[in-house]
N, C-alpha and C positions, 0 to 999 in steps of 0.2 A: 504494500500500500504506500503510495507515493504521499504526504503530506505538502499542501502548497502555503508556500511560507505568508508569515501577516504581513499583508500592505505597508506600504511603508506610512507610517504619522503625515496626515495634513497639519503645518504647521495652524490653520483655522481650527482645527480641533481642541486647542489648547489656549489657555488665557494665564494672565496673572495678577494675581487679585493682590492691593495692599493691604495692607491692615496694621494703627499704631496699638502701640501697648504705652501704659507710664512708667514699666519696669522691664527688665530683661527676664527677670526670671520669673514673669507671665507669659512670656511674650516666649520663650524656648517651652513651657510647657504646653501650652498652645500648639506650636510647632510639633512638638513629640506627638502626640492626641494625633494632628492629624498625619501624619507621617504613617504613624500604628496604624491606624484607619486606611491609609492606603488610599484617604481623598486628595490627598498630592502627595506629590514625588520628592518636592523640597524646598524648603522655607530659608529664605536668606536672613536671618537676623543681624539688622542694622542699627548701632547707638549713635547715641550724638544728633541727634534729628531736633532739630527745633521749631516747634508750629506755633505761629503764631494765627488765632481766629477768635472769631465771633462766639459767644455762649453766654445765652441769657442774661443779652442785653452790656455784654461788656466784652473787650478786646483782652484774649488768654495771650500766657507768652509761656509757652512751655515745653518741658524738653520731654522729648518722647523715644522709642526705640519702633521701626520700621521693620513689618514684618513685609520680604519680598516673596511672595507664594505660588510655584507653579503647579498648574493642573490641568485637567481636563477641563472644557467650559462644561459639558453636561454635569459636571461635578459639582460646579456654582454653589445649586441651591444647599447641597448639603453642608458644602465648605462654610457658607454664610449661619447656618443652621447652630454648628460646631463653636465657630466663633462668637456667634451671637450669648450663647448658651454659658459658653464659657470667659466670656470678655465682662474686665469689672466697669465701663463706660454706658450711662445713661445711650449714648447713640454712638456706637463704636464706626470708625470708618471702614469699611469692608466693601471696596471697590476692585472693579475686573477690568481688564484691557486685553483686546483681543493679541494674538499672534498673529506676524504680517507673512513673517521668514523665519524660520530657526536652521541648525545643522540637523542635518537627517539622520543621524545616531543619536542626539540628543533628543529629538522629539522621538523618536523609539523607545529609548529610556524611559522617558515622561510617561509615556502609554503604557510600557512593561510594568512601571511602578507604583499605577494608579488603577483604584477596582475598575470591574467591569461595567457599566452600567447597567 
């Protein structure tokens, strides 16, 4: 029985969502959670992130750590589910950006290390 190998990853299949923390070590348990889960493949945690916005009625200036999250886009709803569930922010940012281009090993990775849908 001949097996035909999996298509190679459209990089549109794939999105990456941000999302801050106000700690690091929220923001890497977070990352673990989903990593387990298998709802993305891999979470870049970034410190030193400074946002400055808007929050009831007053301009915040504050330092935060950026989670950079790649995944499936069909993965979205849950990844936001996860975060939502798990994030200590009255409205946490958990925003997606599609994929335009990746390397074609890399987006195979991506897919190998994210469930099925």
């Amino acid at each position: 029985m001949i097996l035909n190998p999996p298509e190679a990853a459209s990089p549109g299949d794939f999105i990456v969502v941000f999302v801050t923390f106000p700690d690091a070590d929220l923001a890497a348990s977070l990352a673990k959670t989903l990593v387990t889960e298998k709802l993305v493949a891999c979470v870049n945690i970034l410190p030193g992130v400074r946002s400055v916005y808007a929050w009831e009625g007053k301009v915040c200036d504050e330092n935060e750590i950026l989670c950079v999250i790649k995944t499936r886009r069909v993965l979205f709803g849950a990844v936001r589910e996860c975060v939502t569930a798990l994030h200590p922010y009255q409205v946490p940012e958990i925003i997606a950006l599609p994929l335009v281009e990746g390397n074609a090993p890399y987006l195979d990775w991506l897919r190998d290390e994210t469930r099925t849908p």
